[in-house]
C-alpha positions in Angstrom: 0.0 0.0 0.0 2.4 3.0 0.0 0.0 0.9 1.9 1.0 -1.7 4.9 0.8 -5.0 2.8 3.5 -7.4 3.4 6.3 -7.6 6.5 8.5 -9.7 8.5 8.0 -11.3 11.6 8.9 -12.0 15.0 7.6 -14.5 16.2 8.9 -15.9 20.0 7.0 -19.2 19.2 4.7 -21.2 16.4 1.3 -22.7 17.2 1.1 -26.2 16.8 0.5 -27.4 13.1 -3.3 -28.3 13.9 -4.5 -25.2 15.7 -2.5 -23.2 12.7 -4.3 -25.2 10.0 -7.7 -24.5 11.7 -6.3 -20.3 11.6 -4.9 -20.9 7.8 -8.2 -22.7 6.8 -10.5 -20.0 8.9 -8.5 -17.2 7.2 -9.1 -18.5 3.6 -12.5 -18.8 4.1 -12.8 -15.3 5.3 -11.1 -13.6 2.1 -13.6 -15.9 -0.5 -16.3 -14.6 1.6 -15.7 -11.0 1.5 -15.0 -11.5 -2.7 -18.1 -13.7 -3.1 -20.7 -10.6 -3.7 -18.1 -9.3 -6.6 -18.6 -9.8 -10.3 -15.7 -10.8 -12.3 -15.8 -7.0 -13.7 -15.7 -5.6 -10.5 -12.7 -7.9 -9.0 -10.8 -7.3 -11.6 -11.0 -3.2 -11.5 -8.6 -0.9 -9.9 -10.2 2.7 -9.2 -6.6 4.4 -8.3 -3.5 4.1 -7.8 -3.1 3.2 -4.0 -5.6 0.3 -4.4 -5.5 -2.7 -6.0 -8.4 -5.6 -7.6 -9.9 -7.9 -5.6 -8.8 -10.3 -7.8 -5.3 -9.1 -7.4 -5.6 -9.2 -3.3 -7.3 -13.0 -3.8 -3.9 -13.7 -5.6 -1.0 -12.1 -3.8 -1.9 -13.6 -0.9 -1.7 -17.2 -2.6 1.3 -15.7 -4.3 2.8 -16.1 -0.9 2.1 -18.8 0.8 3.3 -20.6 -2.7 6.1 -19.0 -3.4 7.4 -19.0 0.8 6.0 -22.0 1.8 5.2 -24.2 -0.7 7.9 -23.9 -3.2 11.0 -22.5 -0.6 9.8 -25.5 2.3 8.0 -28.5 0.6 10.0 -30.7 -1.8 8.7 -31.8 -5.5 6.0 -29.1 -5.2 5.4 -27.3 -8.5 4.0 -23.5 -9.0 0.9 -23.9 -10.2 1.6 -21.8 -13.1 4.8 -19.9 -12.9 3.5 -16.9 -14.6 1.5 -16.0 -11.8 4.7 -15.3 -9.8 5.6 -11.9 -12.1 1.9 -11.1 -12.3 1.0 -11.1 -8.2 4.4 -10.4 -6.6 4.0 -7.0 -4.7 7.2 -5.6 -3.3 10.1 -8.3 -3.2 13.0 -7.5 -4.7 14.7 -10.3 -4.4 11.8 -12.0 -6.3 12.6 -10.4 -9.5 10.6 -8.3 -11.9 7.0 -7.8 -11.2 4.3 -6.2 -12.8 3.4 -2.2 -12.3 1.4 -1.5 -9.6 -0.9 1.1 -10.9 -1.2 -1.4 -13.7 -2.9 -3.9 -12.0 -6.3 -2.9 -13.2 -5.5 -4.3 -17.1 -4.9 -7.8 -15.7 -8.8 -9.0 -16.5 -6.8 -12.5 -17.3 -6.2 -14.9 -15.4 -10.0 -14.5 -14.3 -11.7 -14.4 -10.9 -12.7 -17.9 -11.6 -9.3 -19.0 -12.1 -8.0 -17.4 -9.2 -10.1 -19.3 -6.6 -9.1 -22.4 -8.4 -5.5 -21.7 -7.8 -6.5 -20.4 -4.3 -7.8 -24.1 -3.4 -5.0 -25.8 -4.8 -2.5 -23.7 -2.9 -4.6 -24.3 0.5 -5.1 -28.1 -0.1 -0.9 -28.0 -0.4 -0.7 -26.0 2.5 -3.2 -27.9 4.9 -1.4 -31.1 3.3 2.0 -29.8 4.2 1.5 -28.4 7.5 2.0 -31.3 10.1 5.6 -31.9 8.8 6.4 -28.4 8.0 9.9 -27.2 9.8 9.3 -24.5 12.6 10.8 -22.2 10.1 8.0 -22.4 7.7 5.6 -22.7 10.3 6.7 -19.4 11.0 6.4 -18.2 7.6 2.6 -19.9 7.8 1.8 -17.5 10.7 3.4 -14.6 8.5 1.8 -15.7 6.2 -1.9 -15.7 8.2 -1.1 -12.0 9.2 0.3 -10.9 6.2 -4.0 -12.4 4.3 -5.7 -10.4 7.1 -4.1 -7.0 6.1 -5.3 -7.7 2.5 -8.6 -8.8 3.9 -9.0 -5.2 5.0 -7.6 -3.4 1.7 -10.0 -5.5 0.0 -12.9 -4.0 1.3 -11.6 -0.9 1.3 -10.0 -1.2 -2.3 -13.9 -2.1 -3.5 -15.2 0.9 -1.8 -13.2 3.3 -3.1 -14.1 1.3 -6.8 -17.7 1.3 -5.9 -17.9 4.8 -4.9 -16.6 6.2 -8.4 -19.7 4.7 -9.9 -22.9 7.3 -10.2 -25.3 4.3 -9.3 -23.7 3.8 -5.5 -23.8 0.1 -5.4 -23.7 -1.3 -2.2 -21.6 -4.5 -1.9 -23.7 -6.3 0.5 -27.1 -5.2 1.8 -27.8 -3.5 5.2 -29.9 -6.3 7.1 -30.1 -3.9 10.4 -26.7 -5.4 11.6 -24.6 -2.5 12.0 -26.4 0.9 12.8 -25.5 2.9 9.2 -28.5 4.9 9.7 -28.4 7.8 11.9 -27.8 6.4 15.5 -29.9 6.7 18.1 -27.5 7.2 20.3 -25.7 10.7 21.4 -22.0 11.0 21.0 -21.0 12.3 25.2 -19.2 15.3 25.2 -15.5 15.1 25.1 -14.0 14.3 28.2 -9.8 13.9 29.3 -8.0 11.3 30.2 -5.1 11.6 31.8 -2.4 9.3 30.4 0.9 7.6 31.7 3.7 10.1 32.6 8.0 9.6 33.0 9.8 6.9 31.8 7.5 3.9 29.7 8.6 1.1 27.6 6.9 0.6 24.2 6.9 -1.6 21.4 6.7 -5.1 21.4 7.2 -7.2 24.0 8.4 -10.5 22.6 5.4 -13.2 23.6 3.2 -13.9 20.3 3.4 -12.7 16.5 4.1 -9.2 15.9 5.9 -7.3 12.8 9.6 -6.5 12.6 9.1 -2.6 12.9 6.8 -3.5 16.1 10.4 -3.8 18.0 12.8 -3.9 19.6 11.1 -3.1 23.0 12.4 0.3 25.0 11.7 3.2 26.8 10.5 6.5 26.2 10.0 9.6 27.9 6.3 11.3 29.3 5.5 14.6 29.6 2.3 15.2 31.5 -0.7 15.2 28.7 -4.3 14.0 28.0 -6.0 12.0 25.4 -9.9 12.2 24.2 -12.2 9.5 25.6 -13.2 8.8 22.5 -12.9 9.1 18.7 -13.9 12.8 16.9 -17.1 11.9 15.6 -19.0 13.3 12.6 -21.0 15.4 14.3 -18.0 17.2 15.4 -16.5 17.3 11.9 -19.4 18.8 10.5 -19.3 22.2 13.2 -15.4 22.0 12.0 -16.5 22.4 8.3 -19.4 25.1 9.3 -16.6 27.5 10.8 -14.8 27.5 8.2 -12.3 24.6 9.0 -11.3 23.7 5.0 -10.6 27.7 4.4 -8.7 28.8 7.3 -5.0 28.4 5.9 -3.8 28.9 9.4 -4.9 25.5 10.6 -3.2 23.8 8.3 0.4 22.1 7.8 1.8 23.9 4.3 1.6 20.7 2.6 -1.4 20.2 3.9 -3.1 23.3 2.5 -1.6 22.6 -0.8 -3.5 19.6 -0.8 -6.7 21.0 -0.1 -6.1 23.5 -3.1 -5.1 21.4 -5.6 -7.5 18.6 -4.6 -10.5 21.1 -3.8 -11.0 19.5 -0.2 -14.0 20.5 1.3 -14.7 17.2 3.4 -13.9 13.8 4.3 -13.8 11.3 1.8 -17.1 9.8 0.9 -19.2 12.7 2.1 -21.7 14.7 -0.5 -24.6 16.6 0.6 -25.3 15.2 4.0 -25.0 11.6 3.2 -22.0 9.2 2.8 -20.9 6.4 0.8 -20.9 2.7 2.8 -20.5 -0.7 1.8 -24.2 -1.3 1.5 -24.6 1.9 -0.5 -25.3 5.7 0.2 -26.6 6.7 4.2 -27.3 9.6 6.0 -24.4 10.7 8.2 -24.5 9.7 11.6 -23.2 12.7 13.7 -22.5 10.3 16.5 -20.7 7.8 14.9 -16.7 8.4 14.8 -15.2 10.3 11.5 -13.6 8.5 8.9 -11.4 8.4 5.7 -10.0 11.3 7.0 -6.4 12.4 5.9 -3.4 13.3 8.2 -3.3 16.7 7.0 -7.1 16.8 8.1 -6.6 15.4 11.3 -4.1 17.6 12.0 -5.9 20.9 11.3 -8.8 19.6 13.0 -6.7 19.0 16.2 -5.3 22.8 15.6 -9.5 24.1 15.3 -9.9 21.9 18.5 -6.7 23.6 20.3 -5.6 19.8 21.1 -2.9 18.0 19.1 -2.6 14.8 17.7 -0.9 12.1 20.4 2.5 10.7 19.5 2.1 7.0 18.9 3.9 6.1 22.1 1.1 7.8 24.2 -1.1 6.1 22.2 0.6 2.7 23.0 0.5 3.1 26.9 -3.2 4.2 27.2 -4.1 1.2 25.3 -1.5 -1.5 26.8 -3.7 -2.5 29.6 -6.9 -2.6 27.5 -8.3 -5.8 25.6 -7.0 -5.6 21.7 -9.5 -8.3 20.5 -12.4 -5.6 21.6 -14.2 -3.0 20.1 -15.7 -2.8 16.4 -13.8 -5.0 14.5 -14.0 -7.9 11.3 -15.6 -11.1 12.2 -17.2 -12.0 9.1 -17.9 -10.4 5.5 -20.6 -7.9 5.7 -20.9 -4.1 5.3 -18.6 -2.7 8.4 -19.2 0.8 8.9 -18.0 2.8 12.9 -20.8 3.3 14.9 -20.7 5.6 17.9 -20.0 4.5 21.2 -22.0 2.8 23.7 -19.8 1.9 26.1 -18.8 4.0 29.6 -15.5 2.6 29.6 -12.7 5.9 30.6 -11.0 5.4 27.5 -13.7 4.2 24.2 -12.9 2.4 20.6 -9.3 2.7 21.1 -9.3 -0.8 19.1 -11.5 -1.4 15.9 -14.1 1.5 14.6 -11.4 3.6 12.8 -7.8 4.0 12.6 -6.3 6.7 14.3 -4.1 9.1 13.2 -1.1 9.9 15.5 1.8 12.8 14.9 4.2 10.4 15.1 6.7 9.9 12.0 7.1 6.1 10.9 10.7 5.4 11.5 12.6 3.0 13.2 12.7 2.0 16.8 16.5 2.0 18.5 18.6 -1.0 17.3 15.7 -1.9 14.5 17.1 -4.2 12.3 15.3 -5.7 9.3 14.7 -9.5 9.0 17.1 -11.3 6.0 15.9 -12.5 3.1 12.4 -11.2 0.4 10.2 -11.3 3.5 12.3 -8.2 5.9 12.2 -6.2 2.6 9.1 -4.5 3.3 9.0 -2.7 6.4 12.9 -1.1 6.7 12.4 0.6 3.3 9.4 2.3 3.6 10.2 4.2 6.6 9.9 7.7 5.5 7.6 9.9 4.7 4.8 8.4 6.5 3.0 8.5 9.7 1.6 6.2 12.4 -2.1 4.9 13.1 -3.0 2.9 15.8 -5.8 0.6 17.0 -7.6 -0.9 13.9 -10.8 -0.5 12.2 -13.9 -2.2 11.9 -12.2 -3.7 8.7 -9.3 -5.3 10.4 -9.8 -8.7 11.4 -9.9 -9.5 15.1 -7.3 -10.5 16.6 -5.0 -9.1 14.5 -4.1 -6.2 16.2 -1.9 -5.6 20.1 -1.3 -2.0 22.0 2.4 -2.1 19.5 0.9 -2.7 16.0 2.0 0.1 13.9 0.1 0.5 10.7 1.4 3.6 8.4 0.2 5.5 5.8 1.2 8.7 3.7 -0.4 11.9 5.2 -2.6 12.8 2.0 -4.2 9.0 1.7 -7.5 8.5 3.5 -9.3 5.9 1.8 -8.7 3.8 4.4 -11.3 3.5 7.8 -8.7 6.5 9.3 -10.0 8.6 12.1 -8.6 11.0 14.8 -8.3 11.1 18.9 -7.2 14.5 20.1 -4.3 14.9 23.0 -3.5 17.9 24.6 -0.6 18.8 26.8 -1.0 19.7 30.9 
């Protein structure tokens, strides 16, 4: 993704082969459930530059697990057709040519139908595989398991982005009254401060479980007294920010920022056009208690400026949310139209995982003694830190369970097609 799509791990220890090829099987399931609504024409469309097909997400993923399992780990296996490995390699390298990434739209062949069919042959040589695969590739299976669920999300955002070009508004799925996309009935409480940790912490990851490379190494970091927002800015707040003149005041903005919203006539967040906004099961009214998304760094941070807060640094971020429960909270469970809904919860600190992405000022660099994994799979991470900032928390697109207080998900300040939102800070 100048998007998060492939890492490196580290991993302190594998699951057993048999609960891993419950996960692997579970996962797989998961992605040909959130394609099965799509048309071959729609799955094989690529709306800009930053996304990608679903077709092409369905792909890379089995791309992976082939080429770093299958073919690096089990002997006598064959690619199932090796022209597949320059059409769906993303990133690597070390892999060789590949083809262009904003030209991933023109590939309508192989089809979706062919896709799946490579899919289960790849997963019926994976689940074959597993109970004598070496820990090494075991580890690469759990990579491999983390590495699907980040392209899980993109997929749904990818198609949303595609669906919301078209002048009929689509919806992917149909709203059966199992998320609130109407207007809630619910009222968003007023802001309220939290005081967060102060002095000396230690952030990043902590060695037990999977977690990316750029997650670590673990170390400390330095307080100063300051605040965070119970909860997520929600629409209703964004829409008094647009009414006083938030997207013409020049002074609230970054320079960049401002440049953005000239050339790209920004007037609101993405998906927003006269009152309503565009979900996965089509056009609704905008629910003013509901948290703000597809919101831009640049927007977040002249928002914070309008609010006289500030965005938190993501290591604030990481030690309000270290003691609280990373599997809760809004997130993917099973393929259906996910869209934030306000909270309802009186919990001090509210949808600091799932709902939306949040923006923190944080740059996305290394951590002290960071060193990138050897070999394709540490290619990702190391080089792509710079120019981009840090989000924390997860969305209600991310699969559970994939996120912990240390996941650092990263994005270029002017992208916001993702589920991105904002909690304020302020100092004390």
């Amino acid at each position: 993704m100048a998007s998060r799509t492939d890492a490196s791990p580290i991993v302190a220890r594998t699951d057993p082969a048999e609960a891993l090829s419950r996960r692997f099987a579970a996962l797989r399931r998961l992605s040909a459930d959130l394609a099965a609504p799509l048309s071959d024409a729609d799955a094989s469309a690529q709306s800009m530059d930053d996304a990608s097909p679903a077709k092409w997400h369905l792909a890379h993923t089995s791309w992976f697990f082939e080429t770093f399992v299958l073919r690096d780990h089990v002997t006598g296996y064959s690619l199932y057709d090796d022209r597949f490995s320059y059409l769906f390699n993303s990133y690597y390298e070390a892999e060789g040519p590949r083809h262009a990434r904003p030209r991933r739209g023109l590939l309508t062949r192989p089809s979706l139908a062919e896709v799946l069919r490579w899919r289960a042959h790849v997963d019926a040589a994976v689940l074959d595989a597993l109970p004598r695969l070496s820990p090494a590739a075991l580890a690469l299976v759990e990579l491999g398991i983390h590495h699907e669920q980040q392209h899980q999300e993109l997929l749904l955002t990818d198609i949303k982005h595609l669906f919301a070009q078209n002048p009929l508004g689509p919806a992917m799925w149909r709203d059966d009254g199992a998320i609130a996309n109407e207007v809630s009935r619910l009222s968003a409480d007023k802001l309220r401060w939290v005081r967060g940790a102060e002095g000396m912490v230690s952030v990043g990851h902590s060695g037990e479980g999977f977690a990316f490379d750029c997650e670590g190494p673990r170390h400390p970091v330095l307080l100063a007294p300051h605040a965070l927002a119970h909860r997520p800015v929600t629409n209703g707040e964004w829409q008094e920010f647009i009414a006083d003149g938030g997207y013409r005041t020049p002074s609230l903005w970054l320079s960049d920022g401002w440049a953005w919203v000239q050339a790209d006539a920004i007037d609101a967040p993405a998906y927003w056009r006269d009152g309503r906004y565009f979900t996965l099961s089509g056009w609704r009214a905008i629910d003013p208690a509901a948290p703000v998304t597809h919101i831009s760094f640049y927007e977040a941070d002249a928002f914070a400026n309008w609010a006289g807060a500030r965005l938190p640094t993501e290591s604030e971020w990481e030690a309000a949310a270290a003691a609280l429960d990373p599997s809760g909270g809004d997130q993917l469970d099973a393929a259906g139209p996910v869209q934030p809904a306000a909270a309802d919860d009186d919990a001090p600190l509210q949808q600091m995982f799932g709902s939306v992405w949040e923006w923190t000022g944080s740059a996305y660099r290394p951590y002290p003694g960071f060193r990138a994994a050897p070999g394709a799979v540490g290619e990702y991470n190391g080089k792509f830190m710079s120019g981009q900032f840090v989000l924390r928390g997860g969305s209600v697109a991310t699969p559970r369970g994939h996120c912990r207080a240390s996941y650092r998900n990263f994005f270029y300040p002017h992208q916001r097609w993702q589920f991105t939102g904002v909690r304020l800070a302020k100092d004390l």
